[in-house]
N, C-alpha and C positions, 0 to 999 in steps of 0.2 A: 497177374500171371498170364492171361491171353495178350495182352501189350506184351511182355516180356518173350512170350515165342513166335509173336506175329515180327517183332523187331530181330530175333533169332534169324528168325527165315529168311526175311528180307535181305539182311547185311549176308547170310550165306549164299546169296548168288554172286557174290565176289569171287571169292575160291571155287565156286563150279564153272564159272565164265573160265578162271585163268584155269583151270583144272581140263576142262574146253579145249581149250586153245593148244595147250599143251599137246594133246594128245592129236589133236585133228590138223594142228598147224605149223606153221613152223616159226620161229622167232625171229630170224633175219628176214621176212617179208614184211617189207615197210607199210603195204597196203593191210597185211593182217594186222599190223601192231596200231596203226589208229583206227582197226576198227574193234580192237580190242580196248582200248583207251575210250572208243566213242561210247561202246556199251556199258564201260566201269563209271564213268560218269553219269550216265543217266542212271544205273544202277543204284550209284551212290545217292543223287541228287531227290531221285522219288524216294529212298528209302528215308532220305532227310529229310524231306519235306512230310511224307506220311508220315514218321516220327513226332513231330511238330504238331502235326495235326492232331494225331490220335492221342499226344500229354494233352492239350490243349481240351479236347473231348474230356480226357479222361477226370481230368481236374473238374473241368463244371460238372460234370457228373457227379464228383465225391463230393463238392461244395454244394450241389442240390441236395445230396443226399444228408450233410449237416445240419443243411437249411431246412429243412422237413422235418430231421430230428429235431431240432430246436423248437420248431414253431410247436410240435406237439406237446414236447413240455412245458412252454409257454401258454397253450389253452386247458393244459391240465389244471399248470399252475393258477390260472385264471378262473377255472372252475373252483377248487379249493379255496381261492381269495373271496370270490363271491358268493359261495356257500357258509364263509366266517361273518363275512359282513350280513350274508341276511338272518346269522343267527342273530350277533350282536343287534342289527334294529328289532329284528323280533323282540327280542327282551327290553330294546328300549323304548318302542312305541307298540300302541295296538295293532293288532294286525287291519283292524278295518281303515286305522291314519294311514298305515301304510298303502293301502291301495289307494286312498284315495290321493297320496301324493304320490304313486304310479300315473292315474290317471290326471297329473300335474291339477291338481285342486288345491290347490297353497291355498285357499282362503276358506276353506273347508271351516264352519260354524252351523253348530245345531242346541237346538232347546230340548234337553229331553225332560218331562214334565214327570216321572214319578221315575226318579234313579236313586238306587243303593249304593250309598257310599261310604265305605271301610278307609279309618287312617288311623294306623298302628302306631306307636313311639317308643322306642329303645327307655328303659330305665335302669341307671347304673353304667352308662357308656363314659358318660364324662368322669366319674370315677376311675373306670378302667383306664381312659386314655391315659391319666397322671399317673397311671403304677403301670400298665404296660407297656412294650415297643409299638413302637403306630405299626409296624408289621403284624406284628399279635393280633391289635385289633383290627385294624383290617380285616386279616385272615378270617376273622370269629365272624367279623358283620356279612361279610363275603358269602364264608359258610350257612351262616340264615337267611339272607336273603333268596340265596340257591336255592332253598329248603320251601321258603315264600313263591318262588317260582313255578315252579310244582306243584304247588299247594292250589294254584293261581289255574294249573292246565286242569287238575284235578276236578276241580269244584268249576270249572269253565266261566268263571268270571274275568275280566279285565285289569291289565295291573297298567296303572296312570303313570306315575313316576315315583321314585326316591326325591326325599331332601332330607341327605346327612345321615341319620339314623331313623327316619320316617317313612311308613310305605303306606302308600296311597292305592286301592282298587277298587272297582266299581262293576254293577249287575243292571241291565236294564238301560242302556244307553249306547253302544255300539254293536249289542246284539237285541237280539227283539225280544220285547219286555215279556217273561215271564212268570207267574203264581208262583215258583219256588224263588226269586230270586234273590228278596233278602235273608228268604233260608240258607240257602248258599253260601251268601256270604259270612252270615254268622257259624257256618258250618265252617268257612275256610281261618275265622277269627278265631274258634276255639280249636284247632289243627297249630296252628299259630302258635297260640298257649305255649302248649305240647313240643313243638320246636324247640321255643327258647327253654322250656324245662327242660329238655333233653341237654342242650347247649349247657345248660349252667352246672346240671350235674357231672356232664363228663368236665369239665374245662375246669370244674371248682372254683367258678365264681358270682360273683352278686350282681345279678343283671335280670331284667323281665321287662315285659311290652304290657303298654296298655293300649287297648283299643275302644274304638267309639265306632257307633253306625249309625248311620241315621238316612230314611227316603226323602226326596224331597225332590222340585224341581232345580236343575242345573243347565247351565251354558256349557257347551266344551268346542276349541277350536285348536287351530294349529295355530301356534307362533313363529316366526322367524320367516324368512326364506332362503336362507342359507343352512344355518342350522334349526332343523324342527325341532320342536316341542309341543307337545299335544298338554291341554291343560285344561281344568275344569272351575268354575267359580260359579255360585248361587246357595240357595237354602240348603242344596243337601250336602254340600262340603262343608257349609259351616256348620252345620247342625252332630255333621263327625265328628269337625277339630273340635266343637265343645263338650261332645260327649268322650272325648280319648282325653282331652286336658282335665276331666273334672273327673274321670273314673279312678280306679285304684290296677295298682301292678297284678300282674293273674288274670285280670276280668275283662270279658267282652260288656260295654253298657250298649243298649239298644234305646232308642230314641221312642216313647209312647206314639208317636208319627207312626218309625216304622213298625210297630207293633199291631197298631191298627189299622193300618195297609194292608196289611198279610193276617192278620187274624189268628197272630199267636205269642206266643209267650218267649220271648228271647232271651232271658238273661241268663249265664251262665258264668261259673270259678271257674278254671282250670284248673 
């Protein structure tokens, strides 16, 4: 609008010039008529060329003011993408891997000498997959897992990794080792239970977890350098996978180790 009345104005001293002249002049004086011709020209001339000038202005202006909008939807959008991704790594590695491949330690390897370690296993999965849609299951493993995650913030222990229908977590190894900590964990195993009971009765089907725990000395590092993977191997993972392979569907088995580590009695049905 102010382009459009400043360009108004300008081309109006056309018709006040001849408007002018008219009045104050006479028309057959040859000296008046070029120099009314000299002033309609430069009249015209500045008014063209301000013209020019002021679209010219006016455009990088508007295309600044695009360009500004955009970029801020573009840092927004950049905020939200990077607030997805650091849920997603949260859930898939520890938060102490994570710092430590912040502070780029790709080679990040430690012994922790008395860690509690929980590893749960689906029972009735592989049934399910042959009579459900892998969508179904999906969704069902999805929905537990969720429920595992939680379970994980709750009882402040460390969740390792998934493989397939297996969840790995552990107390006493990326946070500083504490007296309650294979309590915990046995507290977050019979929670567990409790999950998949819930799951099976709303869903009406035949599925349960067994889990094994056991303390023990363990190795964990990062793998990869492209793609991480945080991993753990020694007596206390094994001492898990054998107590969750040899236990029964329902039950947390506790390893006489971690029993007499901690100075209590763990075993529990769901």
């Amino acid at each position: 609008m102010p382009f459009l009345m400043a360009s108004c104005c300008g081309w109006g001293f056309i018709p006040l010039t001849l408007l002018m002249h008219a009045c104050l002049s006479s028309w057959e004086e040859a000296d008046a008529l070029r120099v009314l011709w000299s002033n309609l020209i430069k009249i015209a001339l500045f008014n063209l060329f301000g013209m020019l000038g002021a679209y010219e202005q006016i455009t990088q202006m508007r295309n600044n003011y695009w360009h500004a909008a955009l970029l801020g939807e573009a840092m927004e959008l950049q905020k939200v993408v990077r607030a997805r991704m650091h849920k997603l790594t949260s859930n898939t590695l520890p938060k102490a891997i994570l710092r430590a491949i912040g502070r780029n330690e790709l080679d990040f390897v430690k012994v922790f000498p008395q860690c509690t370690v929980l590893q749960a296993d689906m029972v009735g999965f592989t049934a399910l997959s042959a009579t459900y849609p892998p969508q179904k299951v999906l969704g069902i493993l999805s929905d537990i897992f969720e429920e595992f995650d939680r379970l994980c913030e709750e009882n402040d222990v460390d969740k390792i990794k998934t493989i397939g229908d297996a969840y790995i977590v552990c107390a006493g190894a990326l946070q500083d080792l504490r007296a309650d900590d294979a309590a915990r964990v046995v507290r977050m195993g019979l929670a567990m239970q409790q999950v998949v009971a819930t799951v099976r009765e709303a869903e009406g089907i035949d599925i349960a977890v067994r889990i094994g725990v056991h303390t023990g000395r363990v190795t964990g590092g990062i793998i990869g350098k492209r793609r991480f993977q945080f991993d753990m191997w020694g007596n206390g993972v094994n001492g898990a996978v054998r107590m969750e392979e040899t236990g029964e569907r329902g039950r947390v088995q506790v390893t006489a180790r971690a029993r007499h580590v901690h100075g209590t009695r763990m075993m529990a049905r769901a």
